[in-house]
C-alpha positions in Angstrom: 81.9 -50.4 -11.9 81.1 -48.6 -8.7 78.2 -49.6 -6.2 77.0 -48.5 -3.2 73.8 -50.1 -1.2 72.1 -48.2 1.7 71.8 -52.0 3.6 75.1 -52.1 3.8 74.9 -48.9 6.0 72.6 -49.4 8.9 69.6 -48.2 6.1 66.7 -50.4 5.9 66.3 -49.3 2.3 66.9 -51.6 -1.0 68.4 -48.4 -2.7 71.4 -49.4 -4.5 73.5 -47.0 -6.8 75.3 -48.6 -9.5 77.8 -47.0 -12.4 81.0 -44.9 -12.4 82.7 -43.7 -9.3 81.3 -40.0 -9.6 77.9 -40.8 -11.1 77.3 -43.9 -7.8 78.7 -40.3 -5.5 76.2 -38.2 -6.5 73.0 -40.3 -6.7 73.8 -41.8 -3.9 74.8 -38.8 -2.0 71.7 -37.3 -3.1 69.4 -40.6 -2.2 70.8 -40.5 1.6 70.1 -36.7 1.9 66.4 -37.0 0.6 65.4 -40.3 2.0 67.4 -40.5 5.1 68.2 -37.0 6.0 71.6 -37.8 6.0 74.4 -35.4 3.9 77.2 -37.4 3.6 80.7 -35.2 2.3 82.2 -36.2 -1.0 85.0 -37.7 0.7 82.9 -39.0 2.7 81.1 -41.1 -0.2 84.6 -41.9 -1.9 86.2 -43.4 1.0 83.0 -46.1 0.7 83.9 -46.7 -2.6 87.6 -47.1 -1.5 86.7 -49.8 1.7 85.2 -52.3 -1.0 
């Protein structure tokens, strides 16, 4: 299982996406756009994954 946490990227947020590689991508993609105003590429979100 995949999981990406904002606090682990400079975000003082307690958002934390949780599932499958694509689904933990997209919601968390989508969090960091909305919330943070931040558009982070698909690659950009799957080299995270890839660093844990």
């Amino acid at each position: 299982m995949a999981k990406l946490r904002c606090s682990d990227y400079g975000y003082e947020c307690s958002f934390i996406a949780e599932g499958d590689g694509t689904k933990v991508i997209e919601e968390f993609g989508k969090h960091t756009a909305e919330e943070h105003g931040i558009e982070y590429s698909k690659e950009a979100l799957m080299q995270f994954l890839m660093r844990q």
